[in-house]
C-alpha positions in Angstrom: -20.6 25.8 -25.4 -19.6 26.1 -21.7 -19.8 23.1 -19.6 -23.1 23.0 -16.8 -22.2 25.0 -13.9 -20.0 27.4 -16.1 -20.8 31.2 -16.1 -20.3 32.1 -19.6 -17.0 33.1 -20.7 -16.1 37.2 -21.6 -14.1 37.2 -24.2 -11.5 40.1 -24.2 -10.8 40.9 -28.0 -7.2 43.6 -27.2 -3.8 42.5 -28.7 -2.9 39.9 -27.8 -5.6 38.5 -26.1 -7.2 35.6 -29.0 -10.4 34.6 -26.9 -9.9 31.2 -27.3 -10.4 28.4 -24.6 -7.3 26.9 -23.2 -7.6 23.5 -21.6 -4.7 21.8 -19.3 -5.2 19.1 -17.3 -4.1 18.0 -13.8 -4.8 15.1 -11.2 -6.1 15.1 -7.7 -6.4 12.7 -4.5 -10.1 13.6 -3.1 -11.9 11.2 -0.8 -9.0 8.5 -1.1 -9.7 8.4 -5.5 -7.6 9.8 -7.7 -9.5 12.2 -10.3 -8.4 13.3 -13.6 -9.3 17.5 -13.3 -9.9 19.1 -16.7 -8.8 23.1 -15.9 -9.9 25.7 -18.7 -9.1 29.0 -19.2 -10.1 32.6 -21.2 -8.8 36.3 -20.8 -11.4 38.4 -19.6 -11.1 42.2 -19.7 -12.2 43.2 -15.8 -11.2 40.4 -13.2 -9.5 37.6 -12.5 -11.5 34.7 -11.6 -11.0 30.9 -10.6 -14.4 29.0 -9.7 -15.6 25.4 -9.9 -18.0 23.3 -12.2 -20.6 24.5 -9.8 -19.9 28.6 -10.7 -18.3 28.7 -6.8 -15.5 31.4 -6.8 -12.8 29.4 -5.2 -10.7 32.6 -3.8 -7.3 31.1 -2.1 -6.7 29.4 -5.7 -7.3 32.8 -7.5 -5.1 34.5 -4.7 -1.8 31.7 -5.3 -2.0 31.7 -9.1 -2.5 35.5 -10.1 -0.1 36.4 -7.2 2.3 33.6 -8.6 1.9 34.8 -12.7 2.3 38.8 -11.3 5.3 38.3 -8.8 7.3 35.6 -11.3 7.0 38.7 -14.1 4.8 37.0 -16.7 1.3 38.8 -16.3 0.6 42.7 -15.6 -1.7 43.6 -12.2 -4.2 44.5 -15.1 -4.5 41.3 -16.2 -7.5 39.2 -16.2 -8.4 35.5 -16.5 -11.5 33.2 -16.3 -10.3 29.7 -14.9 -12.3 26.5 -14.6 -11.6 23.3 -12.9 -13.9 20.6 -13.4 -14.6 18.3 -11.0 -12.9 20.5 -8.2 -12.0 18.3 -5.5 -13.2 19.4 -2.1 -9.6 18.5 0.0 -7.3 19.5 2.1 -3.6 20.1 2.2 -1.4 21.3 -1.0 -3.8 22.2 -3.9 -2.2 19.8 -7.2 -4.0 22.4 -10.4 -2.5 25.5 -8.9 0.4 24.8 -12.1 -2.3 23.8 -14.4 -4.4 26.5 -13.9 -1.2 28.9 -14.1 -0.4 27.4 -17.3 -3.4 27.5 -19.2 -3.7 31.4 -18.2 -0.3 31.2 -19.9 -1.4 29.7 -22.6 -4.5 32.4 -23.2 -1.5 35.2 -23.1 0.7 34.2 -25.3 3.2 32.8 -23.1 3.6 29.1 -24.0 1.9 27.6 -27.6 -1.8 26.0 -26.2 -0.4 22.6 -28.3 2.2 21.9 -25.5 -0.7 21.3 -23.2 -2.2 18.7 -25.0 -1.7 14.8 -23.4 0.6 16.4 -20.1 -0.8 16.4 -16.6 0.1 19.1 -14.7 0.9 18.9 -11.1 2.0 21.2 -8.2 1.4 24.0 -5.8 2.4 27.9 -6.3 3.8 29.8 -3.9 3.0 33.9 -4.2 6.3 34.6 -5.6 6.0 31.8 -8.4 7.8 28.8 -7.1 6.0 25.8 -7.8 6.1 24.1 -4.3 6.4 19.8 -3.8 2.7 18.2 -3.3 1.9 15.1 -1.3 1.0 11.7 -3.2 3.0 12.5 -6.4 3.7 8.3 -6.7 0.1 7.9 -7.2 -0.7 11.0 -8.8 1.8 9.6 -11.6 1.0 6.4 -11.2 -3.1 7.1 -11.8 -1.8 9.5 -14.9 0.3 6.4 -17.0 -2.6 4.1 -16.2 -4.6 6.3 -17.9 -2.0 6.5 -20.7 -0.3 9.8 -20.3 3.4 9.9 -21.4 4.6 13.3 -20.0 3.8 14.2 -16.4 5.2 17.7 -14.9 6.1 17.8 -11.4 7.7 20.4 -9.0 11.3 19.8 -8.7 11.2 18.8 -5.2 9.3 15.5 -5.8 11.6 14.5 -9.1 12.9 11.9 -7.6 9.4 10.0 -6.2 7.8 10.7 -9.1 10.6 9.2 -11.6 9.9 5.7 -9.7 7.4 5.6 -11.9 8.3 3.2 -15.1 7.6 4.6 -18.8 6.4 8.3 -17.9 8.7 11.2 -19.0 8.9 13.5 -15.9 9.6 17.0 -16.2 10.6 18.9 -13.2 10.1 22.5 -12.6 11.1 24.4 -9.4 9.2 27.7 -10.4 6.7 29.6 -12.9 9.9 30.9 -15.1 10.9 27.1 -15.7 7.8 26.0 -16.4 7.6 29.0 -19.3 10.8 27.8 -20.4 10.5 24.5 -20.9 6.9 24.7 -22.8 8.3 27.2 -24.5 11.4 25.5 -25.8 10.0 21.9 -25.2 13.9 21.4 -24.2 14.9 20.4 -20.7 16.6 17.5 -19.1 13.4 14.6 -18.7 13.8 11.1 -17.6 11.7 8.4 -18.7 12.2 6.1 -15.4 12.6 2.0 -16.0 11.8 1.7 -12.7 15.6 1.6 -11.0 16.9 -1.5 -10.3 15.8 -3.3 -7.1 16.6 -2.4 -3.3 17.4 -4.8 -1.0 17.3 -4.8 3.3 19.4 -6.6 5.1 18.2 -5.5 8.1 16.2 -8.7 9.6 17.7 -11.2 10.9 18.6 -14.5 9.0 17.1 -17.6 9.7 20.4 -19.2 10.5 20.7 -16.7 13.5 17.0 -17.3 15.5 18.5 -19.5 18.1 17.5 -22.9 19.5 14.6 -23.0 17.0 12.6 -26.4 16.4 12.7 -28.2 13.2 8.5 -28.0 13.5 8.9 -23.9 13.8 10.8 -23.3 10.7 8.9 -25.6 9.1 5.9 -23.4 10.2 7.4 -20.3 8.9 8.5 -21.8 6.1 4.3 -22.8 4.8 3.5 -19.4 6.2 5.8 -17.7 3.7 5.1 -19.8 1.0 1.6 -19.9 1.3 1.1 -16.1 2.7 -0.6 -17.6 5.6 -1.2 -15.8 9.0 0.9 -17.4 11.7 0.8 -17.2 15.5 4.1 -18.0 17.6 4.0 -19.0 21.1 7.0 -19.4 24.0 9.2 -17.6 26.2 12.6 -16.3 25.0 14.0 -14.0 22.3 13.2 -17.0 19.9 9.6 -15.6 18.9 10.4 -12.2 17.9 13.3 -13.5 15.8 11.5 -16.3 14.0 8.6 -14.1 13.5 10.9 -10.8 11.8 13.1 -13.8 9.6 10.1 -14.6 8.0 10.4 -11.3 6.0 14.1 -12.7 4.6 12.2 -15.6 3.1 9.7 -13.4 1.2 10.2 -12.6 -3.0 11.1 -9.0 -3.9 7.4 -7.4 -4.9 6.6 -7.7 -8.5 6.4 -3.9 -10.6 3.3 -3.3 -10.3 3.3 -4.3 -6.2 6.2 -2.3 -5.8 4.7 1.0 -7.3 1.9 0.6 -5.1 3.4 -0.2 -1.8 6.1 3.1 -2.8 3.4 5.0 -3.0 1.5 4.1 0.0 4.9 5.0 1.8 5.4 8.2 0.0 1.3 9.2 1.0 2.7 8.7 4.6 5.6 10.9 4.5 7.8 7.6 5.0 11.7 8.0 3.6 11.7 5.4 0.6 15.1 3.5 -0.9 17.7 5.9 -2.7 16.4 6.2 -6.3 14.1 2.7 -6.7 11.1 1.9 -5.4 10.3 -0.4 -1.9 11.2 -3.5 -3.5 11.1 -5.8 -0.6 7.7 -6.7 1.4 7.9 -4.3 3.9 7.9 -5.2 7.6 5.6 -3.6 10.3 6.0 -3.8 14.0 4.1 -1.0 15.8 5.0 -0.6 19.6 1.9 -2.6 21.8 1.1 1.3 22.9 -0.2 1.3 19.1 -3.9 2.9 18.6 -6.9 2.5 16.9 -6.8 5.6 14.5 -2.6 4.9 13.8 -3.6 1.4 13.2 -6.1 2.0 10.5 -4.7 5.7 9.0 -7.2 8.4 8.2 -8.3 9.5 4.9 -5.4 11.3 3.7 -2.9 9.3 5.4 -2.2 5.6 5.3 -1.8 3.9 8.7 0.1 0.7 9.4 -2.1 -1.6 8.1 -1.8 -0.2 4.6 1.9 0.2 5.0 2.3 -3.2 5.7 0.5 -4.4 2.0 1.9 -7.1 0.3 4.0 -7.2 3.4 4.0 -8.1 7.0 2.7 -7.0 10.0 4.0 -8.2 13.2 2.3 -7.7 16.7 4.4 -8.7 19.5 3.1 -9.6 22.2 -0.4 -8.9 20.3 -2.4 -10.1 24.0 -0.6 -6.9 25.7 -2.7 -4.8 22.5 -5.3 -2.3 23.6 -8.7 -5.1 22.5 -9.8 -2.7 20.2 -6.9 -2.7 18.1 -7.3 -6.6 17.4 -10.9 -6.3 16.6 -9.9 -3.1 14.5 -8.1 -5.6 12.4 -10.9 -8.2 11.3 -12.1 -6.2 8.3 -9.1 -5.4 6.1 -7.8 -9.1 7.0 -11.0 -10.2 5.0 -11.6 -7.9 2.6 -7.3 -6.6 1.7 -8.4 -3.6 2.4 -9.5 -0.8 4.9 -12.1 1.7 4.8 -12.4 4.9 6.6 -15.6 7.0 6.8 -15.2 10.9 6.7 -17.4 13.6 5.7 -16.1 13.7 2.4 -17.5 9.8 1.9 -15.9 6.5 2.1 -12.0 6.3 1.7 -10.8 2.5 0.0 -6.8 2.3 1.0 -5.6 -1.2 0.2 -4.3 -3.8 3.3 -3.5 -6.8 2.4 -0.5 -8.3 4.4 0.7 -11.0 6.4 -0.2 -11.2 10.1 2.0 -12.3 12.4 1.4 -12.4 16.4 3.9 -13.7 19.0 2.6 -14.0 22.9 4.3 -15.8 26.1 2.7 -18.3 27.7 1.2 -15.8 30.2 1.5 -12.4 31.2 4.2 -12.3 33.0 6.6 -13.7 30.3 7.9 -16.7 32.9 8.0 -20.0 31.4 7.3 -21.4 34.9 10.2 -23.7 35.0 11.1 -25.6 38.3 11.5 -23.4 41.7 9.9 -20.6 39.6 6.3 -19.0 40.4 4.0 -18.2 37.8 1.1 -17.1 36.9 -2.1 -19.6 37.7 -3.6 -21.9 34.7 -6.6 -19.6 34.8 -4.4 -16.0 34.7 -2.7 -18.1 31.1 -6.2 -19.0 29.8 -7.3 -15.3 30.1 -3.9 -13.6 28.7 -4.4 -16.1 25.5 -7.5 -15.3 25.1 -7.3 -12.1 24.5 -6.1 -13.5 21.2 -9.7 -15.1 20.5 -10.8 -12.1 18.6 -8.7 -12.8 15.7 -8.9 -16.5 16.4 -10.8 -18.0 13.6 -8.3 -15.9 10.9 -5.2 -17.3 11.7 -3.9 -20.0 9.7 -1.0 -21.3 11.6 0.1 -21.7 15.2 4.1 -22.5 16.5 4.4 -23.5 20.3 7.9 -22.6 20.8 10.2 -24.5 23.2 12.5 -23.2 25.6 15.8 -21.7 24.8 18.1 -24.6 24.8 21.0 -25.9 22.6 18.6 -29.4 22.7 15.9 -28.5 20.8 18.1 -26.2 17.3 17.3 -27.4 13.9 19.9 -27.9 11.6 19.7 -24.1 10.7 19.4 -23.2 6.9 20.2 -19.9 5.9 17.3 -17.7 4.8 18.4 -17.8 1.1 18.3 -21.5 0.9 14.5 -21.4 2.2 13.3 -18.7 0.4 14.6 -20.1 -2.8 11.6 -22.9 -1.5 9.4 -20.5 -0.6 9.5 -18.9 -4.2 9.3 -21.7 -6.2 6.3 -22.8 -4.0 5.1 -19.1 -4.8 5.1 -19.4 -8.5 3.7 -22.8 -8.7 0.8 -21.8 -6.6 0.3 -18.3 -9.0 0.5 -20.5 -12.3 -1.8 -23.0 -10.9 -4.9 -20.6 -9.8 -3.8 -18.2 -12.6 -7.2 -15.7 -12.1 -5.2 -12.9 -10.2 -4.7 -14.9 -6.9 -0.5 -14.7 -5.9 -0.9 -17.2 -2.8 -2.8 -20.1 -1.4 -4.0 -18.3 1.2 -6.2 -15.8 -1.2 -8.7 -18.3 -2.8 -11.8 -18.7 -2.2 -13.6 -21.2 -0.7 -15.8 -22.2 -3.6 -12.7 -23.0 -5.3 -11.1 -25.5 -3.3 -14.5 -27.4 -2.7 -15.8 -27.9 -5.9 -14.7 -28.4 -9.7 -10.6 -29.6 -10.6 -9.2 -28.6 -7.3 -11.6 -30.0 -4.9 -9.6 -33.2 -3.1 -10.6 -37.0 -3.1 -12.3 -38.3 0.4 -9.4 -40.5 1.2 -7.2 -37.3 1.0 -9.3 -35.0 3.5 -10.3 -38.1 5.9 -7.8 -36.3 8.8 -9.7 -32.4 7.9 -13.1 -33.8 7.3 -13.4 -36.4 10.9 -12.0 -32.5 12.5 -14.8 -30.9 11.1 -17.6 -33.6 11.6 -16.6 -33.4 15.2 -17.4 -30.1 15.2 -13.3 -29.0 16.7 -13.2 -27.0 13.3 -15.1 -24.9 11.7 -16.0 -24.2 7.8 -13.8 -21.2 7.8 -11.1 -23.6 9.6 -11.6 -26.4 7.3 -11.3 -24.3 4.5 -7.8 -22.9 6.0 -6.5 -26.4 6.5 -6.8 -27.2 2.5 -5.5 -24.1 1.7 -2.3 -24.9 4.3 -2.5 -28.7 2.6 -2.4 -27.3 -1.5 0.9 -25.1 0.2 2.7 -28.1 2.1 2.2 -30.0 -1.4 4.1 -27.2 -3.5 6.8 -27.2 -1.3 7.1 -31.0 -1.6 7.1 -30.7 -5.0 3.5 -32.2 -5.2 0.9 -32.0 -8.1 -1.9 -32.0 -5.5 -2.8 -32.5 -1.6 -2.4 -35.9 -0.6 -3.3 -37.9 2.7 -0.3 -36.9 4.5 0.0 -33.1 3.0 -3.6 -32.5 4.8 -2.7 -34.5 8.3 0.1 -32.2 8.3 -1.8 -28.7 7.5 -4.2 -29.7 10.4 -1.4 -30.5 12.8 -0.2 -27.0 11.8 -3.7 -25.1 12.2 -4.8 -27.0 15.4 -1.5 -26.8 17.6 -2.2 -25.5 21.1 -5.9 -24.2 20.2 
């Protein structure tokens, strides 16, 4: 019985031709999802057809595919076919079931054995003269296929490499139609099952031992923002800010598999070049010129922008009060929800966000630091460059006034190793603790932290709660200064927040406000 929508199917009883219903499947990214497409064919005696669950005729797929099985040699000009995909996605760009319907048409002919369809996605574009051509996405086109517990996944050759990031999928790569034919005729080729390569590191940010003339109170700063994944905002004159701000990447733990896959394949989805042979194993760092806009801030729906290549990573605006104000606003939602959504006509398109903010500003516009003999700008020319920053305000967690350049006011530099081995023990305390899919202090909510096991005594919140009462925080604030104190207390070493471990998170959350 034909599925709703299908015309029914002509069977064509010559040689050769058995009648029977061929089914391969493939994958495809519509409307920021990924689908699962069932694609079915039949010979038919007069035409060659391709059409959707709906009975549409879907002509530039026909076109590819017949021209594709007639110029690679394996079909006759006389040949005819009744394809169906089901659900067709309605996208743009490279269509992904151009090989699947190809090799179900196969199948119906004689060409390959139906069997070796079974439990195999089937991904790639044709070209007229039957090379299979590379499609966008493969990462998570993979990725979506495993989750769903296929084992073999084919791909065109050209996106081998991406899609053998991928742990515990055999990939099979085919560069054209005659490959393909071979290896599902044979079932013999050379396939990788990928363990996932072993990590990639960048050394490309500077080390915490080289930000000069750095406060023992900054470090310390960065130091809870990393552990606790806390937005921070830094604040001075100097090359100091900028440095501090891209060291705090050198403190962060290499992404965990399942992190790692994802954030690959966001980069992949963007065209971005990814590590030789891994995946993107460190938290990637993002630091978009101040000419940044709106629509490259956010991405479209079928590619990422720089808030989504920033997940489980950071995303540093320098000089954020020199930003265009609708990019700051712009950034409100996916810094409360870990994710970003797009409208388009094709619905509502989900890409995950959820990073690390980081903002550095001078103390005015002008960048001077207003030092003795020196004109600057006047106190109410500061007030309205800072508070450009308001905006964002009440979802930072952390804010650094940096002092001047001088010899006088270095720490006693640690290296960026020493800290982060801190920062990850901190890290995997805090994920044991809340143990309900949370990785960092800063991602639990509120209800949480004020009632049941982990709500503090009154003696240990005096310093958060007399801030609140007198109205110079807010319940969002108050909320962000616990979540600060339970991070200050894992780095200590600390089963819990005490007196001291909250004083110190507000000092931290209410510096220059």
């Amino acid at each position: 019985m034909p599925e709703p929508g299908h015309p029914p199917p002509t069977p064509d009883t010559r040689e050769g031709h058995p009648g029977s219903r061929v089914t391969a499947s493939s994958m495809v990214l519509s409307s920021g999802s990924i689908r699962l497409v069932s694609v079915e064919a039949t010979p038919c005696a007069s035409r060659f057809m391709v059409t959707g669950a709906d009975g549409q005729d879907q002509p530039h797929t026909r076109d590819r595919v017949r021209a594709a099985l007639i110029n690679a040699g394996l079909a006759s000009t006389r040949a005819g076919a009744q394809v169906w995909i089901s659900p067709l996605a309605r996208h743009t760009g490279p269509s992904t079931t151009d090989l699947a319907a190809a090799a179900a048409v196969l199948a119906t002919i004689g060409h390959v054995p139906p069997t070796v369809l079974h439990d195999v996605v089937i991904l790639g574009e044709l070209g007229l003269d039957g090379t299979v051509r590379a499609v966008r996405d493969v990462v998570a086109l993979v990725t979506a296929a495993a989750d769903i517990g296929i084992a073999t996944v084919v791909v065109p050759g050209a996106n081998a490499d991406e899609a053998a990031r991928v742990p515990g999928v055999r990939i099979v790569a085919v560069g054209s139609l005659t490959r393909f034919v071979a290896w599902a005729s044979t079932v013999k080729h050379t396939a990788r099952i990928s363990d996932g390569h072993p990590p990639v590191s960048r050394t490309d940010q500077p080390d915490l031992v080289a930000v000069p003339a750095t406060t023992s109170a900054a470090r310390f700063a960065v130091e809870v923002a990393a552990a606790g994944g806390h937005h921070l905002s830094l604040t001075g004159a100097g090359s100091g800010t900028g440095l501090l701000a891209r060291s705090l990447t050198t403190l962060l733990p290499d992404l965990e598999d399942d992190d790692a896959l994802q954030v690959t394949a966001l980069h992949s989805a963007a065209g971005r070049p990814l590590p030789p042979g891994g995946l993107i194993r460190r938290p990637p760092l993002q630091a978009p010129d101040r000419s940044i806009s709106v629509s490259v801030l956010v991405g479209a729906a079928t590619t990422p922008g720089v808030v989504s290549l920033a997940h489980r990573g950071v995303l540093l605006l320098d000089d954020a009060p020199a930003l265009d104000p609708r990019v700051l606003y712009a950034l409100r939602q996916p810094l409360d929800s870990g994710e970003v959504l797009l409208a388009s006509a094709r619905g509502v398109v989900r890409n995950p966000a959820r990073f690390q903010l980081i903002l550095t500003s001078q103390r005015c516009s002008c960048g001077d630091a207003g030092t003795a003999g020196t004109p600057c700008c006047s106190e109410a020319d500061r007030r309205r460059y800072q508070n450009r920053l308001l905006v964002l305000d009440s979802r930072l967690d952390i804010r650094v006034p940096l002092a001047d350049d001088s010899p006088t006011n270095a720490a006693v530099a640690e290296s960026s190793v020493e800290v982060a081995a801190r920062v990850a023990m901190a890290r995997a305390v805090a994920a044991a603790r809340w143990a309900e899919g949370h990785r960092t202090n800063a991602e639990i909510p509120a209800d949480q932290l004020f009632t049941g096991r982990y709500r503090l005594d009154r003696r240990s919140i005096a310093a958060a709660r007399s801030l609140l009462d007198r109205g110079a925080v807010s319940n969002r604030g108050y909320g962000r200064i616990l979540r600060l104190a339970w991070t200050i207390s894992d780095l200590r070493g600390t089963d819990r927040p005490g007196a001291d471990a909250v004083t110190a998170a507000c000092d931290l959350y209410i510096a220059k406000r």
